[in-house]
C-alpha positions as a printed Julia matrix, in Angstrom:
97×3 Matrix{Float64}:
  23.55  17.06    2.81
  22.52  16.9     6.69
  18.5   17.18    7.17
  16.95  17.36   10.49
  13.7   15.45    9.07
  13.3   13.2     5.98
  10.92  15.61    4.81
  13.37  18.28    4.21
  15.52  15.95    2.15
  11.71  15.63   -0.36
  12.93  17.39   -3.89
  16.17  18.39   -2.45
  17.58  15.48   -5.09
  21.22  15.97   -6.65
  21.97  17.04  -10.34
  24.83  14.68  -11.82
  27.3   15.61  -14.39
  27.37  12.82  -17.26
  30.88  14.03  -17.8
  31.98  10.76  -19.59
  29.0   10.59  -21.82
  29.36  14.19  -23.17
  31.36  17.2   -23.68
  28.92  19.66  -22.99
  27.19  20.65  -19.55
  24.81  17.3   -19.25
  23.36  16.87  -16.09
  20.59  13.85  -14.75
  18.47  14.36  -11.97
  18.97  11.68   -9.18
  14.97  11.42   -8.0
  15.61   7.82   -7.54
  17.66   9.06   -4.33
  14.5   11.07   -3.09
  13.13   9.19    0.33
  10.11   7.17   -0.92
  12.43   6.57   -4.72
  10.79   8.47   -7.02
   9.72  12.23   -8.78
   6.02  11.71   -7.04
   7.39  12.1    -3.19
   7.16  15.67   -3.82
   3.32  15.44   -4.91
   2.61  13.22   -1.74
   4.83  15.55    0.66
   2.9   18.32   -0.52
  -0.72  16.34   -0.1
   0.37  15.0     3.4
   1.63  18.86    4.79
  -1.88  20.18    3.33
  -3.53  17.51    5.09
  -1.42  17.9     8.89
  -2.22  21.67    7.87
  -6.18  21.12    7.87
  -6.05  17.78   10.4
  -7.99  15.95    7.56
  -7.62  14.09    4.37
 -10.19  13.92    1.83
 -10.49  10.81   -0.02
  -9.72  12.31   -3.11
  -6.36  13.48   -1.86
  -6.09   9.62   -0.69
  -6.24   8.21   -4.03
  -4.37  10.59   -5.37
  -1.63   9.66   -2.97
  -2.33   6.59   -3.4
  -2.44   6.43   -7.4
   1.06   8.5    -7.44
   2.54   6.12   -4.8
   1.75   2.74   -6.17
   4.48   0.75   -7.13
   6.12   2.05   -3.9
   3.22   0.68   -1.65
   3.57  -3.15   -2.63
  -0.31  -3.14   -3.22
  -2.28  -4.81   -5.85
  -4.75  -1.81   -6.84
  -5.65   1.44   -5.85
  -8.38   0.76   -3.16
  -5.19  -1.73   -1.1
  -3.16   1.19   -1.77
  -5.54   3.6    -0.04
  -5.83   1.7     2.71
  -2.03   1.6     3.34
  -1.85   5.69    3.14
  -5.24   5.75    5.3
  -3.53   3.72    8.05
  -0.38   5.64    7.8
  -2.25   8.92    8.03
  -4.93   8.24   10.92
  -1.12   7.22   12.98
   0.05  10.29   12.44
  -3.28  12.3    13.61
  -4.92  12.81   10.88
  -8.54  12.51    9.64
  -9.74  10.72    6.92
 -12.9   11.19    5.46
């Protein structure tokens, strides 16, 4: 798969055939192969486009960012975790409030 931005590859994650471990039609999603690692990119993708849509992010779309994109974030709690998608979003343009 060719994408022209890493957004485009968000969700766009290959279905696997466990051929060896069954007979039937047994497939595994591969979300671990999405951009940021995980199932939640596609909440966050969908938070962030809202956001570049209105030019602002409210800070209950930060946490919730932030909350779904944790463990990714290397931060201790959710108020560190904030900060890091705060920063990343006032670099791109965008408001927080």
């Amino acid at each position: 798969m060719l994408v022209n931005s890493i957004l485009e590859a968000v969700g766009n994650t290959p279905l696997i055939r466990l051929g060896k471990m069954s007979s039937g039609n047994v497939f595994a999603k591969a979300d671990f192969l999405n951009p940021g690692g995980s199932v939640k990119d596609r909440v966050a993708k969908n938070i962030i486009e809202s956001a570049e849509k209105e030019g602002k992010l409210t800070r209950t779309q930060l946490e919730e960012i932030a909350k779904e994109k944790m463990a990714d974030l290397n931060a201790n709690d959710v108020e560190a975790a904030m900060k890091i998608v705060a920063g990343t979003a006032r670099s791109m343009g965008i408001d927080v409030e």
